[in-house]
N, CA, C and O atoms as a MOPAC input file, in Angstrom:
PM7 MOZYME 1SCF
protein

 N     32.88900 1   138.53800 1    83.67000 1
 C     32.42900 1   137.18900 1    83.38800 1
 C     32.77600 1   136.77600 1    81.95800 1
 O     32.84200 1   135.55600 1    81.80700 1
 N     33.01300 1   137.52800 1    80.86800 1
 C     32.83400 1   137.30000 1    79.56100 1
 C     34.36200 1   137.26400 1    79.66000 1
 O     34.71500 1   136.38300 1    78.87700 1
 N     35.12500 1   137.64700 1    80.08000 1
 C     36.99700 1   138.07400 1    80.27500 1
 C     36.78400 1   136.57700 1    80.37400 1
 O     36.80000 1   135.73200 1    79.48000 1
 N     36.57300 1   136.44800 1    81.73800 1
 C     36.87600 1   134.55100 1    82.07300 1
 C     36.66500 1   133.65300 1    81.40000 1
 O     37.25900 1   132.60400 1    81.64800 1
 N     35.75800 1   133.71900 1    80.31700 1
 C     35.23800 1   132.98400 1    79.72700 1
 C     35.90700 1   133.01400 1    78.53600 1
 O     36.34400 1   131.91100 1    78.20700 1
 N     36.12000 1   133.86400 1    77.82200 1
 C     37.06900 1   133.98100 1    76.94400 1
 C     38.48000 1   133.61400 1    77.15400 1
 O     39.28100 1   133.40900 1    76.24200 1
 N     38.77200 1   133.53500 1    78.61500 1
 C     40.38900 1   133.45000 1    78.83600 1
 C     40.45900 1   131.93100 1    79.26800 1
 O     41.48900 1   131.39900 1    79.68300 1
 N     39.06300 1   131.20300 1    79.10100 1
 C     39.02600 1   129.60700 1    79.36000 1
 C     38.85800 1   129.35400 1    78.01100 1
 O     39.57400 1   128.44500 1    77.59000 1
 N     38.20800 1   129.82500 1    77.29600 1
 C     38.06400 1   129.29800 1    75.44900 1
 C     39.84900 1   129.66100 1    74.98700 1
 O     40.28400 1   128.95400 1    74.07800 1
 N     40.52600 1   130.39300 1    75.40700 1
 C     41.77200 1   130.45700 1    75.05000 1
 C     42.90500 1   129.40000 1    75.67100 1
 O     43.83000 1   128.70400 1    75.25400 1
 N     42.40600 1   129.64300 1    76.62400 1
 C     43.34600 1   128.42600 1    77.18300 1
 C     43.08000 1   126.76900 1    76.65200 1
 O     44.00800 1   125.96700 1    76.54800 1
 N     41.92500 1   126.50100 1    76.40500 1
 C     41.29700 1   125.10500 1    75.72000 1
 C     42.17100 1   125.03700 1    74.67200 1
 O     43.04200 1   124.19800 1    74.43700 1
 N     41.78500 1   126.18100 1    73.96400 1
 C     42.08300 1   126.31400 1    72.82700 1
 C     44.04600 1   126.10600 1    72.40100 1
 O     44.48200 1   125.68500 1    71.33000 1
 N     44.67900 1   126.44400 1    73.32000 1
 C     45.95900 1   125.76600 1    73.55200 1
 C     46.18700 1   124.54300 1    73.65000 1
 O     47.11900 1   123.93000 1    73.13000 1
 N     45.01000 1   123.96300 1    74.59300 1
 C     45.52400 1   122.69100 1    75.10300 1
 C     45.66700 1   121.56300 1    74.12900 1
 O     46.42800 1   120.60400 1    74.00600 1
 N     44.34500 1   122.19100 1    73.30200 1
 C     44.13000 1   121.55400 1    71.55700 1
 C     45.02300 1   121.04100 1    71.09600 1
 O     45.31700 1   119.89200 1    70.76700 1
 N     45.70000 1   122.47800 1    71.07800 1
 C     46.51900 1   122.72000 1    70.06000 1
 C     47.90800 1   121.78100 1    70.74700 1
 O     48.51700 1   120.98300 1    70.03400 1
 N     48.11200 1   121.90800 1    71.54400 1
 C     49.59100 1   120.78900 1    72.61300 1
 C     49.12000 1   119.46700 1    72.03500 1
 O     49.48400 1   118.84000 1    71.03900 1
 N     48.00900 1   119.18600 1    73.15600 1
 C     47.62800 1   117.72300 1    72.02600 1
 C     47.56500 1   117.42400 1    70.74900 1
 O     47.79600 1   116.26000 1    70.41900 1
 N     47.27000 1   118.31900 1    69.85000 1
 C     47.34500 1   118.09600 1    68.36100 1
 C     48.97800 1   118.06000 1    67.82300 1
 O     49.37400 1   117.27600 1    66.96100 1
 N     49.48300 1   118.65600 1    68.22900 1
 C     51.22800 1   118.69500 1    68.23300 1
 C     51.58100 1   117.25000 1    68.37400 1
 O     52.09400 1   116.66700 1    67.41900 1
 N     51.35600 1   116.66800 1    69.43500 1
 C     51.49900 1   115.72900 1    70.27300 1
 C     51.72400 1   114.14800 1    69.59400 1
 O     52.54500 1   113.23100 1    69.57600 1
 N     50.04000 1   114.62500 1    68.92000 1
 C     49.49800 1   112.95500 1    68.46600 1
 C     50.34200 1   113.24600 1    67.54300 1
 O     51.26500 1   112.50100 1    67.87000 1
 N     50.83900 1   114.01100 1    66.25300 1
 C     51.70800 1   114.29200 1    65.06400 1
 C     52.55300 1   113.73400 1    65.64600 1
 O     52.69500 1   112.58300 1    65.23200 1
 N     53.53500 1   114.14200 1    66.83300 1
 C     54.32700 1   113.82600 1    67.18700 1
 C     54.71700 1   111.96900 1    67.22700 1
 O     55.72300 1   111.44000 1    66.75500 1
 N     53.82700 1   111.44100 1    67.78000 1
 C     53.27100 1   110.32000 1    68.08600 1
 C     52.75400 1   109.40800 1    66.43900 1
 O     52.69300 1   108.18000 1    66.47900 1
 N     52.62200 1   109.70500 1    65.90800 1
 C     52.21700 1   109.45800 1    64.44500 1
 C     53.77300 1   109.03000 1    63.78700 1
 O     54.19600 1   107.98400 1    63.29300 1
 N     54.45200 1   110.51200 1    64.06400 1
 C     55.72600 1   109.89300 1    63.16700 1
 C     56.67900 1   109.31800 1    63.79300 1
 O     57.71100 1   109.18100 1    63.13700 1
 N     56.68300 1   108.75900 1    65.32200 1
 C     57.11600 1   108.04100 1    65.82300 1
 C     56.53500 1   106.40600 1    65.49200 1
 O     57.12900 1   105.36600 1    65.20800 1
 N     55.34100 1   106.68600 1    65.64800 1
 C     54.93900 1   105.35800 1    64.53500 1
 C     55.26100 1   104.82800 1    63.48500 1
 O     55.35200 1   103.60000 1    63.47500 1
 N     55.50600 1   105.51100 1    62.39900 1
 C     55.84700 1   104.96400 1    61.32500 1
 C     57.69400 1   105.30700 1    61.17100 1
 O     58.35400 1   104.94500 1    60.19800 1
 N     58.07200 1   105.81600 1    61.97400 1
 C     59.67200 1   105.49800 1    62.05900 1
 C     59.66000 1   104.12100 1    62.72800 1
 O     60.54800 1   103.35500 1    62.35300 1
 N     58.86700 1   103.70900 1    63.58700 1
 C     59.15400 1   102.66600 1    64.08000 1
 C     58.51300 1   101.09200 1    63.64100 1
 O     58.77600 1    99.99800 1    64.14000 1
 N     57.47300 1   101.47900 1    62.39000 1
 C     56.88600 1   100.35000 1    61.42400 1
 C     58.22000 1   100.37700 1    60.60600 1
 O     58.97000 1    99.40200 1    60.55900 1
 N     58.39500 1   101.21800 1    60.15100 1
 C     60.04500 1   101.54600 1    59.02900 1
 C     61.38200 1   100.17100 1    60.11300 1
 O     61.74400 1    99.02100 1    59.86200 1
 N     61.53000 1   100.63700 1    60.66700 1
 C     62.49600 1   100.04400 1    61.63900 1
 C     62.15700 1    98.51500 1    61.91800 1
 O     63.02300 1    97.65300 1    61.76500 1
 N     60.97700 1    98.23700 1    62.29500 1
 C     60.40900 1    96.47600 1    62.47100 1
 C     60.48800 1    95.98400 1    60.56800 1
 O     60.61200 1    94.76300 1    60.47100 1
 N     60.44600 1    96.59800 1    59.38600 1
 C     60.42400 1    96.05900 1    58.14300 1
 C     62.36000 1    95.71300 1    58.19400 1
 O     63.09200 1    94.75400 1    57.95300 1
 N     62.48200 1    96.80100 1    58.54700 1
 C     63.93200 1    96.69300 1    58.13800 1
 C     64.71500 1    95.33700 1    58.82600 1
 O     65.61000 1    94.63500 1    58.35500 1
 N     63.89200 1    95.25100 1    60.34400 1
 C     64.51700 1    93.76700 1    60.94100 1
 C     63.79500 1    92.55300 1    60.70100 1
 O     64.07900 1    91.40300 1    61.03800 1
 N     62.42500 1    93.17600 1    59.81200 1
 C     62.39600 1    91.46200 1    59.37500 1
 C     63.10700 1    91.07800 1    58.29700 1
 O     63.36000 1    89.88900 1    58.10400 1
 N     63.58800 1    92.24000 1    57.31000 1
 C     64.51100 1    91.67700 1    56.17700 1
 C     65.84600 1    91.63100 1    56.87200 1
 O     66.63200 1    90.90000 1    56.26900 1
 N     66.23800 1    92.07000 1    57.72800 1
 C     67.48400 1    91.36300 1    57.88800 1
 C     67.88800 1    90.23100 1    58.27300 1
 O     68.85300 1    89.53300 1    57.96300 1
 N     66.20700 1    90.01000 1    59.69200 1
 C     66.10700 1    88.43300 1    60.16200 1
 C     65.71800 1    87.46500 1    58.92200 1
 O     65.70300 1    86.31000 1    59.34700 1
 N     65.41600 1    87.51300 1    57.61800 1
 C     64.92900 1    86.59800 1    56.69100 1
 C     66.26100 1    85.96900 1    56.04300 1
 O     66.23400 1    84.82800 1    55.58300 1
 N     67.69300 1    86.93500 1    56.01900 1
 C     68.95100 1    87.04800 1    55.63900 1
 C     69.60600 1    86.21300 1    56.69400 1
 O     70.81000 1    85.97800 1    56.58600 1
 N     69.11700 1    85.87800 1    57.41700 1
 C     69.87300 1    84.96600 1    58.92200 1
 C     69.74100 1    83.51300 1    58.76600 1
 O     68.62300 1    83.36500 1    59.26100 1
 N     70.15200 1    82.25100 1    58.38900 1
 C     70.16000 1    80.86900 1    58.31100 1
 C     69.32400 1    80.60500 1    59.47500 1
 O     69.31000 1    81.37100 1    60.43800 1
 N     68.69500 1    79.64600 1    59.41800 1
 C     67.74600 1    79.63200 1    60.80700 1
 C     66.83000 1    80.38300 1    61.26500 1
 O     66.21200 1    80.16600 1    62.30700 1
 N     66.64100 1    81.51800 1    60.36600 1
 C     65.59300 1    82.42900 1    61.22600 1
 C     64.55200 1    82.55900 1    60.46500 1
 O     64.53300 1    82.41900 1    59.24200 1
 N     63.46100 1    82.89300 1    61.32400 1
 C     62.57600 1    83.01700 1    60.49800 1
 C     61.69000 1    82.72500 1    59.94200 1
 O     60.82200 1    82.38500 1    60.74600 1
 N     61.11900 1    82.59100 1    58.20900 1
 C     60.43000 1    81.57800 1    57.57000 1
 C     61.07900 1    81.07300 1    56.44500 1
 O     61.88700 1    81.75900 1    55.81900 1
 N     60.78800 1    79.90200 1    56.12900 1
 C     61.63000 1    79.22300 1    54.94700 1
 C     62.89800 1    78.46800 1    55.48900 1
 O     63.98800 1    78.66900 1    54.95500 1
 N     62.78100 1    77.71100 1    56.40800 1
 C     64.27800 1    77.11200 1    56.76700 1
 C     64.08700 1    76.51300 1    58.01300 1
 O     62.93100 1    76.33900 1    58.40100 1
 N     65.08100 1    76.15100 1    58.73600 1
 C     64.70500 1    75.56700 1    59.79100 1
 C     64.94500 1    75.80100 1    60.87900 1
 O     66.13200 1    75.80900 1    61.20600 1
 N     63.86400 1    76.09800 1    61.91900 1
 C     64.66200 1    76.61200 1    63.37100 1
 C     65.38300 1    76.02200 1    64.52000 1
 O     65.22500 1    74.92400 1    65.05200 1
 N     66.39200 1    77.19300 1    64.85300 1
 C     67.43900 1    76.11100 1    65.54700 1
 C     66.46000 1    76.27400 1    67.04600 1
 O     65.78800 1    77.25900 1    67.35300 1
 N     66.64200 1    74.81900 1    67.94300 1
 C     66.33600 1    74.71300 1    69.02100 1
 C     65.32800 1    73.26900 1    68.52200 1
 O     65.73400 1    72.12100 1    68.33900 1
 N     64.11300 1    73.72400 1    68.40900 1
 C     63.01500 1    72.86900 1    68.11000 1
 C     63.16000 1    71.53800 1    66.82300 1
 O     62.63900 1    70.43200 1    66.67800 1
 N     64.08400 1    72.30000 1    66.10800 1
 C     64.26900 1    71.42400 1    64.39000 1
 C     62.97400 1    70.98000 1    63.55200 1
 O     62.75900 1    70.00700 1    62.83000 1
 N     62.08200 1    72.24500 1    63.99400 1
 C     61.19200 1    72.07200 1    62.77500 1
 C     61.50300 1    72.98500 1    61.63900 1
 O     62.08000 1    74.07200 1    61.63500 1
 N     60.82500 1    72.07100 1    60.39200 1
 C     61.30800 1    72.37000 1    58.81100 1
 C     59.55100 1    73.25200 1    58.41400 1
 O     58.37600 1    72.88500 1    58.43500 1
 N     60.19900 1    74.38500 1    58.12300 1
 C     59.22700 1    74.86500 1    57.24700 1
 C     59.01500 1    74.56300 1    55.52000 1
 O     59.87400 1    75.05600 1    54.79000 1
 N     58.48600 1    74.18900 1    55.21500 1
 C     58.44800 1    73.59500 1    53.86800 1
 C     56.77800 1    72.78300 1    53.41600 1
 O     56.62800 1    72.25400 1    52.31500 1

């Protein structure tokens, strides 16, 4: 009984540990991908028409 029980606190104790891997994993996929949305709003700010500060094509409203 104490075997089993110990060989279920071990196994938990993995699963922890997978999930804790996991969310890390998941974390720096996050901020590679906040990194990546900065990088396309400065490139969309570099675009005539896009954006803020200028005017958008389709609608022809003026930000100002």
């Amino acid at each position: 009984m104490k075997e089993e029980a110990k060989e279920k606190i071990e196994k938990f104790k993995r699963r922890l540990e997978d999930i804790d891997l996991d969310l890390s994993g998941l974390d720096e996929k996050a901020e590679e991908l906040e990194e990546r949305k900065e990088e396309f709003k400065r490139k969309m700010k570099k675009i005539p028409g896009r954006g803020r500060g200028g005017e958008e094509r389709g609608d022809r409203r003026y930000v100002g």
